[in-house]
C-alpha positions as CSV (number, residue, x, y, z in Angstrom):
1,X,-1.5,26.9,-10.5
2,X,-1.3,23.6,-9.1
3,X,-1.9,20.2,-11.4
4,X,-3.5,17.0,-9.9
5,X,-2.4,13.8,-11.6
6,X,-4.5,10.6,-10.5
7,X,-4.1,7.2,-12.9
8,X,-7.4,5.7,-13.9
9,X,-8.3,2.7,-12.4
10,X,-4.7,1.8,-12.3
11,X,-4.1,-2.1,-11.5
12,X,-6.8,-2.5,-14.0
13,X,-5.3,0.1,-16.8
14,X,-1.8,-1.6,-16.4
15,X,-3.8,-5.0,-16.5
16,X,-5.8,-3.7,-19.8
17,X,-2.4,-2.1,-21.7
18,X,-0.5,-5.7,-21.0
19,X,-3.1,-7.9,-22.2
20,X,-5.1,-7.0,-25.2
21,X,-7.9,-9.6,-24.9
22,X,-8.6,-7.3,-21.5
23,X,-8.9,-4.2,-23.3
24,X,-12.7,-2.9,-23.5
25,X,-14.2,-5.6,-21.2
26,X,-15.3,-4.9,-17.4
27,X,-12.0,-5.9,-15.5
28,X,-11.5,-6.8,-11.8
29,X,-8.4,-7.1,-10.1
30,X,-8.1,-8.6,-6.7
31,X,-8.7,-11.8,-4.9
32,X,-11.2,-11.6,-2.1
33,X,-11.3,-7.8,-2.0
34,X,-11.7,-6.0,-5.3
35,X,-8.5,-3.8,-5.2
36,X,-9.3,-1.5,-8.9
37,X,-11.9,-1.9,-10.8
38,X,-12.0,-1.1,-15.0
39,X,-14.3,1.4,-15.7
40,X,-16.2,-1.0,-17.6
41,X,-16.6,-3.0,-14.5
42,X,-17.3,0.5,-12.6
43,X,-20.4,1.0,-14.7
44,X,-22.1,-1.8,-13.2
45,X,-21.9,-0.1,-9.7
46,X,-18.4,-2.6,-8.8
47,X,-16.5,-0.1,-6.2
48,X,-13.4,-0.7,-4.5
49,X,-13.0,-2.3,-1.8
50,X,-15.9,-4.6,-2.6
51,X,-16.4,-8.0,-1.6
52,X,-15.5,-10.2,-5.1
53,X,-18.5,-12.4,-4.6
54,X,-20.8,-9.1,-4.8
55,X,-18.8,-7.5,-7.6
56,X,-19.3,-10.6,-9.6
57,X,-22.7,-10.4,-8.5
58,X,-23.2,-6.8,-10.3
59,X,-21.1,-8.0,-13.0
60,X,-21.1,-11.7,-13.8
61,X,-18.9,-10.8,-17.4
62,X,-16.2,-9.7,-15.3
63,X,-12.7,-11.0,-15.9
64,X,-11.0,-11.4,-12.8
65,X,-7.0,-11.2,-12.3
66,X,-4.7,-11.4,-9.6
67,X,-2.4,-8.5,-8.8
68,X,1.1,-8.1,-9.8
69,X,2.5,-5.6,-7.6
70,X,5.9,-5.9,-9.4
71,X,4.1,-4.6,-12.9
72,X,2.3,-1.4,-11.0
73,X,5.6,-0.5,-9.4
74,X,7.6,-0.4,-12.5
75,X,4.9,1.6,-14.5
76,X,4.2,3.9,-10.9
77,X,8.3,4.4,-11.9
78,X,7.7,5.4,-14.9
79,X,4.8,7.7,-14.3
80,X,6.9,9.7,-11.7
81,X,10.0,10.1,-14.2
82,X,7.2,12.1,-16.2
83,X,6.3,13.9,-13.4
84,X,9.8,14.9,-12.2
85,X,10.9,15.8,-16.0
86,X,7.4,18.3,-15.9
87,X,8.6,20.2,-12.4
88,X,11.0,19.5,-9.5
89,X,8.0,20.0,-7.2
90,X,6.4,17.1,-7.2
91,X,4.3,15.9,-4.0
92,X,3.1,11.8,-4.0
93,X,-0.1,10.9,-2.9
94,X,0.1,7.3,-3.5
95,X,1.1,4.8,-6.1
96,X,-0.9,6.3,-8.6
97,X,-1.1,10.2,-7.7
98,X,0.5,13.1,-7.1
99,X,0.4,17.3,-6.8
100,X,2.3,18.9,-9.3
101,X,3.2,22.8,-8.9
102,X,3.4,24.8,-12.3
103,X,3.1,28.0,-11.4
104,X,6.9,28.7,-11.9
105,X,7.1,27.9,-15.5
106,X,5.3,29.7,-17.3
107,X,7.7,31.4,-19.0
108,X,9.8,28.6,-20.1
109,X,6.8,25.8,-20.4
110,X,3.5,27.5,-20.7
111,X,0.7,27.7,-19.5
112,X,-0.5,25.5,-16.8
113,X,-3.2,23.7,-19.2
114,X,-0.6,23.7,-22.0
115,X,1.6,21.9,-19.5
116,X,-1.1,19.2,-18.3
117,X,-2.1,18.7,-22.1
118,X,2.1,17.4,-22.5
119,X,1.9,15.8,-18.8
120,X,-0.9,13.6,-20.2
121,X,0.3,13.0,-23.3
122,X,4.2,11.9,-22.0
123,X,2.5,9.7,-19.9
124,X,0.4,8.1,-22.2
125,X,3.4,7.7,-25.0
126,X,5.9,6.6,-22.4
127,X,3.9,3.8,-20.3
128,X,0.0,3.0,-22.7
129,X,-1.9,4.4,-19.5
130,X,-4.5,7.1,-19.0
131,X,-4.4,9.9,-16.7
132,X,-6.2,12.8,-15.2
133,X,-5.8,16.2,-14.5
134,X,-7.2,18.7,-12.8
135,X,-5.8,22.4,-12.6
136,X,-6.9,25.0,-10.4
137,X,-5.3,27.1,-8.2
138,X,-5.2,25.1,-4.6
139,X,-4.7,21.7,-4.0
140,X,-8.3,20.7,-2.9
141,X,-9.8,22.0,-6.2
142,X,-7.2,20.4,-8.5
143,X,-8.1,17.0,-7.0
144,X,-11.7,17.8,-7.3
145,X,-11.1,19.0,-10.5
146,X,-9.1,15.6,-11.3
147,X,-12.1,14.0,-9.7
148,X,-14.9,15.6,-11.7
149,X,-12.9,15.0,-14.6
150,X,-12.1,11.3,-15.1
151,X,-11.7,9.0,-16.9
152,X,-8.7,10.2,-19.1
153,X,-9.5,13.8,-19.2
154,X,-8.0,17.1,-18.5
155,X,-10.2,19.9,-16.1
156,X,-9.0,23.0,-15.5
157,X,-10.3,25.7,-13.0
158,X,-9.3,28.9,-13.8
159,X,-8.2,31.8,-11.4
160,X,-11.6,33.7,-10.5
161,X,-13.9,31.0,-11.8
162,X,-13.3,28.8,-8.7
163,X,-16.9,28.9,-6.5
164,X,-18.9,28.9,-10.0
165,X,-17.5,25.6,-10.3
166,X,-17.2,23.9,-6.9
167,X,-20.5,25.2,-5.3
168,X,-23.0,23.2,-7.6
169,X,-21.2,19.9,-6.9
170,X,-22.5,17.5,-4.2
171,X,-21.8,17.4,-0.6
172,X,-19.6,14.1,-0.9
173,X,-16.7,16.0,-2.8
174,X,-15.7,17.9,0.0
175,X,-12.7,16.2,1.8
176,X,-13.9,14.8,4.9
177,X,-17.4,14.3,3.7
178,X,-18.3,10.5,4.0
179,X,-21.8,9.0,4.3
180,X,-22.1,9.6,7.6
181,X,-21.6,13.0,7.6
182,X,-23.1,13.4,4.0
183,X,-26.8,12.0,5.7
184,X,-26.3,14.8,8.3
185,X,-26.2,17.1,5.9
186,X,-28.7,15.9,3.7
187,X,-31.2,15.9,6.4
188,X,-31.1,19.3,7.0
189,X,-31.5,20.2,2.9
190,X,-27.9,20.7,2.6
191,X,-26.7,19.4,-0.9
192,X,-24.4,21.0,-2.3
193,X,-21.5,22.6,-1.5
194,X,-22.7,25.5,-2.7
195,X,-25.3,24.7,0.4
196,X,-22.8,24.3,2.8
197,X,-21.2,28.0,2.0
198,X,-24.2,29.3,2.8
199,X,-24.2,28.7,6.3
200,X,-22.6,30.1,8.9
201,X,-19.1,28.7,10.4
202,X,-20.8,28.7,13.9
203,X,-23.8,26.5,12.3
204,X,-21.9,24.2,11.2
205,X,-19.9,23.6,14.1
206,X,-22.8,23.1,15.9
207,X,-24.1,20.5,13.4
208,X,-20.7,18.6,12.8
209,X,-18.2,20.0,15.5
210,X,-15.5,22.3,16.2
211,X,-12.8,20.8,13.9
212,X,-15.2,19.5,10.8
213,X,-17.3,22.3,10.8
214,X,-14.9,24.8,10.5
215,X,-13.0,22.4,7.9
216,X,-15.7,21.9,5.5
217,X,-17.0,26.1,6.2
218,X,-13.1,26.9,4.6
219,X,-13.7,24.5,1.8
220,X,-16.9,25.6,0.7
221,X,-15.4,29.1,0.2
222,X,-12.1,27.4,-1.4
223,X,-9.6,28.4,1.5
224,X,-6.9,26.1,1.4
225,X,-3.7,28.0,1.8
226,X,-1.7,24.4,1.3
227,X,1.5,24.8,-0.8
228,X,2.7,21.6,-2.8
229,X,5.7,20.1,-0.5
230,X,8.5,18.0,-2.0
231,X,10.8,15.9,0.1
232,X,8.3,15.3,3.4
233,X,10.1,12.8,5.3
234,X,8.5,9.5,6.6
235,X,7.0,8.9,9.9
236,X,8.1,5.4,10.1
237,X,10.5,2.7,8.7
238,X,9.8,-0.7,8.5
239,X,10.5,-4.1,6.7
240,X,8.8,-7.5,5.9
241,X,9.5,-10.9,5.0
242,X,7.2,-13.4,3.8
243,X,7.4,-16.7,4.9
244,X,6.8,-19.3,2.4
245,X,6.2,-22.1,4.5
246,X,5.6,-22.9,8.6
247,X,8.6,-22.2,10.6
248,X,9.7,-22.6,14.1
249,X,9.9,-19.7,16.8
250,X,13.6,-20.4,16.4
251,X,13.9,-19.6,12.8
252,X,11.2,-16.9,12.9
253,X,13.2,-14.5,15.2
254,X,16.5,-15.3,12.6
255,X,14.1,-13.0,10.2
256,X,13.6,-10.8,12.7
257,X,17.3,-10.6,13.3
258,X,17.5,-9.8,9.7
259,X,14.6,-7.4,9.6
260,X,15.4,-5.1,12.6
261,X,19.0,-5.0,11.2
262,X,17.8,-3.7,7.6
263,X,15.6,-1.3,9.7
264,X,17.7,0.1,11.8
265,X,21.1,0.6,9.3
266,X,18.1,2.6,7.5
267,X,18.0,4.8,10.5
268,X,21.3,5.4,10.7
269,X,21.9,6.2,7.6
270,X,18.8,8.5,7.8
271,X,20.1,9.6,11.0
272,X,15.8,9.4,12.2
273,X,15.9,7.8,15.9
274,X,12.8,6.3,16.8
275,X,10.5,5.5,20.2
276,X,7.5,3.4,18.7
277,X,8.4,-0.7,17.8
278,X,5.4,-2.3,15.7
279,X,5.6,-5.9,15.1
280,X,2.9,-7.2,11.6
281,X,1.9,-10.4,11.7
282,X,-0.2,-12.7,9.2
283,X,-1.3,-16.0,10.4
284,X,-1.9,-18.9,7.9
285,X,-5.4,-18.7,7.6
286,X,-5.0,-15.2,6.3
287,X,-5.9,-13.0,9.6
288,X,-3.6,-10.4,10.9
289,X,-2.3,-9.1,14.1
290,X,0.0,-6.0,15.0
291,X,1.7,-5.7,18.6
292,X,3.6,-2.2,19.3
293,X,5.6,-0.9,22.3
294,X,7.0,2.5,22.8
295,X,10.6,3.3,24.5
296,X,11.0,6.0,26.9
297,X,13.7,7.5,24.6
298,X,14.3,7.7,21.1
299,X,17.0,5.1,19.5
300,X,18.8,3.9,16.5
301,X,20.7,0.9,18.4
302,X,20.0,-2.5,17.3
303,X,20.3,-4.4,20.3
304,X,17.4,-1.8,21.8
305,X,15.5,-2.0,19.2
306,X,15.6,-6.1,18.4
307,X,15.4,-6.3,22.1
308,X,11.7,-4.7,22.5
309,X,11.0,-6.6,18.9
310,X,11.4,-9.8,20.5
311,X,9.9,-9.1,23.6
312,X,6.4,-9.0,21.0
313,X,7.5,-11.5,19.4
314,X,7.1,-14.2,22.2
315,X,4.1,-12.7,23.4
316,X,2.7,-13.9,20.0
317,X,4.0,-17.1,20.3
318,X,0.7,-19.0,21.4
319,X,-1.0,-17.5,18.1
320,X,1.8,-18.2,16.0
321,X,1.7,-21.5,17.5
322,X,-2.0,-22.1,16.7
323,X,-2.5,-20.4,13.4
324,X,0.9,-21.0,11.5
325,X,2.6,-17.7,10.6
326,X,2.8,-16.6,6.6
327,X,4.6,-13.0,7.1
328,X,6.6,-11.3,9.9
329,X,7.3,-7.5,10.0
330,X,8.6,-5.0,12.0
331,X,8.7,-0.9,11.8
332,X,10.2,2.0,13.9
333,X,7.7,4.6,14.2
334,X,7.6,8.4,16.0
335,X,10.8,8.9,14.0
336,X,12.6,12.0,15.8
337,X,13.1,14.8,12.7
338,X,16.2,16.4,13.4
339,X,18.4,13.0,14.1
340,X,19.0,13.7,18.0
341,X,19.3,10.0,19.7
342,X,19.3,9.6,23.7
343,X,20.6,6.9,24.9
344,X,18.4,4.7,27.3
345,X,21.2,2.8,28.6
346,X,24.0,4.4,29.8
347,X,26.5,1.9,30.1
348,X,26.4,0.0,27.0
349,X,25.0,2.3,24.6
350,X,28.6,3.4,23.7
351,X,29.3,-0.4,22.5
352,X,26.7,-1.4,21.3
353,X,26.6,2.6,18.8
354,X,30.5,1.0,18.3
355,X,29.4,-2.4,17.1
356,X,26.3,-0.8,14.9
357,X,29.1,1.5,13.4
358,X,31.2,-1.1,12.6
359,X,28.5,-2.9,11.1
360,X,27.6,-0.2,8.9
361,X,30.5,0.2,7.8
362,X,31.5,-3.5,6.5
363,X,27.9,-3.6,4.8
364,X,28.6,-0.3,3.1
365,X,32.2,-1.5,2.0
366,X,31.6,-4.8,0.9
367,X,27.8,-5.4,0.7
368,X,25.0,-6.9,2.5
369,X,26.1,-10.2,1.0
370,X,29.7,-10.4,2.1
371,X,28.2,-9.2,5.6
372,X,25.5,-12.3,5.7
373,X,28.6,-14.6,4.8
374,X,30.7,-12.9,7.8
375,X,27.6,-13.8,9.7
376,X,27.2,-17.4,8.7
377,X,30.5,-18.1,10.0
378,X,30.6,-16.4,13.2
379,X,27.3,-18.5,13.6
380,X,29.4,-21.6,13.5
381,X,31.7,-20.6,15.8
382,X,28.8,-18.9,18.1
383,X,24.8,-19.7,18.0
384,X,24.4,-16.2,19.6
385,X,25.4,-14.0,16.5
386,X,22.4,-12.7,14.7
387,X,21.4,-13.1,11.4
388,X,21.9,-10.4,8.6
389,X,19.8,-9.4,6.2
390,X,20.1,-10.5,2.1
């Protein structure tokens, strides 16, 4: 049996626990996008993400608040804590969500429901916030279960009673069903999922194509062999900076220096090469741009990496130039799994895989800090020498 976790309406529930004068009124968090929505809020029709000017629209009462990213991060902590003290397999979503496989424990914990009826009540003693579950016996049904079930309830599906639930919901909760593909449906007097089960695999990959058809054909009949996977690693590491005020090309590829350092001592340490170099920008009057470049070999070197960084970099510069820039970024992507690295060049790889060492080594001895000093005053002596990270 696998559990489903999801956090109702999240921002706005930590927003609710932290401020009492917030608790039972329609709550909005965001600034020009609604990013959660209170479910008081949600019962005027206010989605997510909405347009703030239309959410106050459908609810004038609403109490609007920025974010604080720092306060859903520490209660996200504490939310997974519960979740790892339940079972070690534990698969995140998001922020907010996660898988949760039971099945093991019976013995020693209980029943999967009597297990989601602690889950839910840890969380709520240990952080003030409501949570869902759903329980059923694949992944896709626990989160429609969790779905069905909300706000601040508990669903469970039991083994055998799996199609007499799922096939009379609507269309939309099949994964992968959106409103375009919901209206195709719809227009042939197919409703339900139930509907949908009924038809033939060939049918519907006729109506909706090869891979959708024969998706939503093995969800209608609840196939969905997907164990819950612990560990998965990350198809990318990056790092950002903010930038408080305008700053000169000059200075902006000093954070770089700093950025593609922090990244790529992540690498290492991961031992993940990557091919794929993605440089975020956001400009001063909010807009954004990304600019990526792919190597013809995988790399953990700095000097490759800040190399291909900069090269985007100046390309940007007229924009940066004309818009101001408010945030700088940079990520490795098409991270190789097993480690392997190949060197692109030949004849300086070697040093420059010596001087990344050696750099590694003096920020794990003495700290990133004691390294950035280092840095500061071989920058006296040389212009040239990059910038480390804080």
């Amino acid at each position: 049996m696998i559990l489903h976790a999801d956090l109702d309406s999240f921002y706005a529930s930590v927003e609710q626990r932290d401020d009492p004068a917030l608790r039972g009124r329609p709550v909005l968090v965001g600034g020009g996008v609604v990013l959660a929505a209170s479910y008081e809020a949600k019962a005027f029709g206010v989605r997510t993400p909405m347009s703030l000017s239309r959410a106050r629209a459908l609810c004038p009462q609403a109490v609007v608040v920025p974010p604080r990213m720092s306060a859903y991060s520490a209660a996200s902590k504490t939310v997974f804590e519960v979740f790892r003290d339940t079972t070690p397999i534990v698969e995140p979503l998001s922020i907010d969500e996660a898988f949760l496989d039971v099945d093991g424990l019976r013995r020693i914990r209980g029943t999967a429901e009597e297990i989601a009826h602690r889950l839910r009540a840890d969380v709520r003693s240990r952080t003030g916030l409501p949570i869902t579950v759903g329980v059923a016996p694949t992944k896709f049904l626990a989160k429609v279960a969790s779905a069905v079930g909300k706000p601040d309830g508990l669903l469970v599906v039991p083994p055998g009673g799996e199609l007499d639930f799922l096939h009379p919901l609507p269309v939309e909760r099949l994964w992968g069903v959106g409103p375009v593909t919901a209206a195709k449906l719809r227009e042939r007097q197919i409703h339900t999922v139930g509907h949908v089960a009924r038809i033939g695999e060939a049918a519907l990959v006729a109506m909706l194509g090869g891979g959708a058809g024969r998706h939503l054909h093995a969800l209608a009949h609840n196939r969905d062999p997907r164990r819950v996977e612990t560990g998965r690693r990350r198809g990318s590491i990056g790092a950002q900076c903010a930038l408080s005020r305008s700053r000169g090309l000059s200075e902006i590829e000093a954070v770089l220096d700093a950025l593609v350092d922090r990244v790529t001592h992540r690498m290492r340490r991961a031992q993940r090469a990557g091919r794929t170099v993605t440089l975020r920008l956001r400009f001063g009057d909010f807009s954004r741009a990304t600019r990526s470049r792919s190597l013809l070999k995988a790399t953990m070197q700095t000097s490759a990496i800040l190399r291909t960084a900069s090269e985007l970099l100046h390309e940007a510069a007229p924009l940066i130039a004309e818009r101001g820039l408010t945030l700088v970024g940079v990520a490795v992507g098409n991270l190789d799994s097993d480690g392997a690295e190949q060197l692109e060049l030949p004849f300086s790889a070697p040093r420059a895989d010596g001087l990344d060492a050696a750099v590694d080594r003096v920020r794990e001895r003495f700290g990133a800090a004691s390294l950035r000093r280092a840095a500061m005053v071989g920058r006296e002596m040389n212009p040239s020498v990059p910038l480390l990270p804080d």
